[in-house]
ZAMARGU-4260 file (C-alpha; in steps of 0.2 Angstrom, whole numbers, plus 5000, padded with zeros to 4 digits):
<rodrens>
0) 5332/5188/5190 | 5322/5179/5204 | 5330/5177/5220 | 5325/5163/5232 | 5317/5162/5251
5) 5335/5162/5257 | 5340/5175/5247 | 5326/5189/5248 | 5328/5186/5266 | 5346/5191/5264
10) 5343/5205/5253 | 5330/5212/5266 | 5342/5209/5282 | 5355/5220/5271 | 5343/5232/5267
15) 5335/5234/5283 | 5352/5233/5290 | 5359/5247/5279 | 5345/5257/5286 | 5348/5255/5303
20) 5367/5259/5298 | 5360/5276/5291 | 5349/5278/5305 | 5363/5273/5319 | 5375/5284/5308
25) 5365/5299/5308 | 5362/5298/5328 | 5378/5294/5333 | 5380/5311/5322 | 5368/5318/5330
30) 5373/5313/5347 | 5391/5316/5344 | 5387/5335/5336 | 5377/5338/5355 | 5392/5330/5364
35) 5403/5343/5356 | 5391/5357/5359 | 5393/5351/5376 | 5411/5352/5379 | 5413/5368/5369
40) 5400/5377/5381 | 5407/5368/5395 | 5423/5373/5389 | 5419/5391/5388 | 5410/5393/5404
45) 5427/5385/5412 | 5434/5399/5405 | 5422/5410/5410 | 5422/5405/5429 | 5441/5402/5428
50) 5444/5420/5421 | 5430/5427/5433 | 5441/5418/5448 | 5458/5426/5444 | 5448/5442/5443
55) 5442/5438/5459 | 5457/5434/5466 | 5465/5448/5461 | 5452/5461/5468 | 5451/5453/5484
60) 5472/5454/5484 | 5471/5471/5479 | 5458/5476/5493 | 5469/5469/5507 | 5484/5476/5505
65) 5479/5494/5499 | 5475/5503/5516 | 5466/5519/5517 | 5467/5532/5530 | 5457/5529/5545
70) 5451/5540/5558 | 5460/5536/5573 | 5454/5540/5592 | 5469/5542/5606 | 5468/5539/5625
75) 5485/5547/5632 | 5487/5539/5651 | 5502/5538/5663 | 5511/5520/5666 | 5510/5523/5684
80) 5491/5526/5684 | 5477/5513/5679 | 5479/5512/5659 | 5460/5515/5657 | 5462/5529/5666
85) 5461/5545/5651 | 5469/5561/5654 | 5461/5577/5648 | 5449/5571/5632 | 5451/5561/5618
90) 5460/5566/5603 | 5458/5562/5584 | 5472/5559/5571 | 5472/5550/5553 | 5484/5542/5544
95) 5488/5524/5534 | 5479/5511/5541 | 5493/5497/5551 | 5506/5511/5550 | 5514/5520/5564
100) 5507/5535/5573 | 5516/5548/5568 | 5524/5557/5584 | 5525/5572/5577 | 5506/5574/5573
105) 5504/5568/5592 | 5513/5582/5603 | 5501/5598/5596 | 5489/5587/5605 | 5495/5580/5623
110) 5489/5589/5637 | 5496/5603/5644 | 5510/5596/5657 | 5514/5580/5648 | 5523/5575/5635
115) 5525/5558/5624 | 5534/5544/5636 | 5546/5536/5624 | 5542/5531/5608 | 5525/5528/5597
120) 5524/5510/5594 | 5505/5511/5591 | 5498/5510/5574 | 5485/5519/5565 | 5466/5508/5566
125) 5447/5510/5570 | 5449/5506/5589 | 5453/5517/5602 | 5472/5518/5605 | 5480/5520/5620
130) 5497/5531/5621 | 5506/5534/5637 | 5512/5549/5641 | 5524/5557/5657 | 5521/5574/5666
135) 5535/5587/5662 | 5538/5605/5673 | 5529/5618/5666 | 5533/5638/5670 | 5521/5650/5672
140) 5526/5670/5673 | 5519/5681/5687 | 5513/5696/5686 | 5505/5709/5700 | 5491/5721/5695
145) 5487/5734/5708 | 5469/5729/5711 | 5462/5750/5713 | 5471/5756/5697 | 5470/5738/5688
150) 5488/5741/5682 | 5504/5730/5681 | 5512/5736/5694 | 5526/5721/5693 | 5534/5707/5688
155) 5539/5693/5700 | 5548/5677/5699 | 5544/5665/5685 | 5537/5648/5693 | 5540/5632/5688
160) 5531/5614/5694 | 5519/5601/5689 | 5503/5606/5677 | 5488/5609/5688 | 5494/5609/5705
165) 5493/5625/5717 | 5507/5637/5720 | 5507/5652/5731 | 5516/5668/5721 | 5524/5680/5737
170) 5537/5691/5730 | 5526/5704/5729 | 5533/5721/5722 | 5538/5736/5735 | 5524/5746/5745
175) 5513/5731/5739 | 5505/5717/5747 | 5496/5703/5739 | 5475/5704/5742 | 5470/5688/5753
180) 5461/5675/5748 | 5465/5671/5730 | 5471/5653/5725 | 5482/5649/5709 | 5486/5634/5700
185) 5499/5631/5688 | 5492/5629/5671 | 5501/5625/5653 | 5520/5630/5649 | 5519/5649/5648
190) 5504/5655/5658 | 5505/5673/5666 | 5497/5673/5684 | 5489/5688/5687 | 5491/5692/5706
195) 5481/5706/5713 | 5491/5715/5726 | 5485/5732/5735 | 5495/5746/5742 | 5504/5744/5760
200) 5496/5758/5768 | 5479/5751/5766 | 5484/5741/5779
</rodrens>
């Protein structure tokens, strides 16, 4: 059946439109299809990075709060003296970084005459640490030695007094006088002085 100018114009505008329908159909599908793509590997690298960043997270937590030991180098100094001012050499302990210094692993340490002054309050770290300290009486034991024979020819009085400083030992035994010249000095808790001493009658 023959169709007139209006309606062949028709028929082609519903063809031609039909196949721009398929053709709009089939991008929108297209482009839809990519769109999804899209958000699913958008989706997934959220994921991904979101995961990675509680990982992250979680590390870093981690490595903050779990300390190590650390090498820590001491400066004992008195109060009454400039704090900068070190005696004897420095001295090396380890332990839990942040936590206290233990006291105990201080003392084999101090140096001779001196001994912690109150409590450690200092922590364990990579920076030199500074601990005060107080000198205590030492006592050191005397003993003569007959200085022809090289004997021990007696014992004298114990003597007590400040780490380092000079002390004069003069009790020396019967028939014996102490050889001039010599020089002593108190040194850490225990010392034996050895005195020479030489028989009266080599006066």
């Amino acid at each position: 059946m023959l169709k007139n100018k209006h309606q062949m114009a028709q028929y082609g505008a519903t063809s031609q439109s039909k196949e721009h329908f398929k053709q709009y159909k089939s991008g929108q599908f297209w482009a839809t299809s990519m769109m999804t793509l899209a958000l699913v590997a958008s989706g997934l690298s959220f994921a991904t990075a979101s995961a990675n960043n509680v990982h992250a997270d979680t590390t870093t937590s981690t490595s903050t709060q779990d300390w190590g030991p650390v090498k820590t180098k001491i400066g004992f100094y008195m109060k009454s003296i400039h704090p900068n001012t070190m005696i004897g050499e420095p001295v090396y302990v380890t332990g839990i970084q942040t936590s206290l210094i233990d006291a105990e692993q201080l003392k084999p340490l101090l140096p001779p005459g001196y001994a912690l002054d109150g409590e450690v309050t200092q922590r364990y770290g990579q920076m030199l640490v500074w601990i005060p300290v107080i000198p205590v009486p030492v006592t050191n034991k005397v003993n003569y030695e007959d200085v022809a024979s090289g004997e021990i020819v007696g014992t004298g009085k114990d003597i007590s007094g400040t780490y380092d400083t000079a002390v004069t030992p003069n009790d020396a035994p019967d028939d014996y006088t102490i050889v001039p010249g010599q020089s002593f000095k108190l040194g850490p808790d225990g010392t034996v002085l050895t005195v020479e001493v030489q028989k009266s009658s080599h006066r």
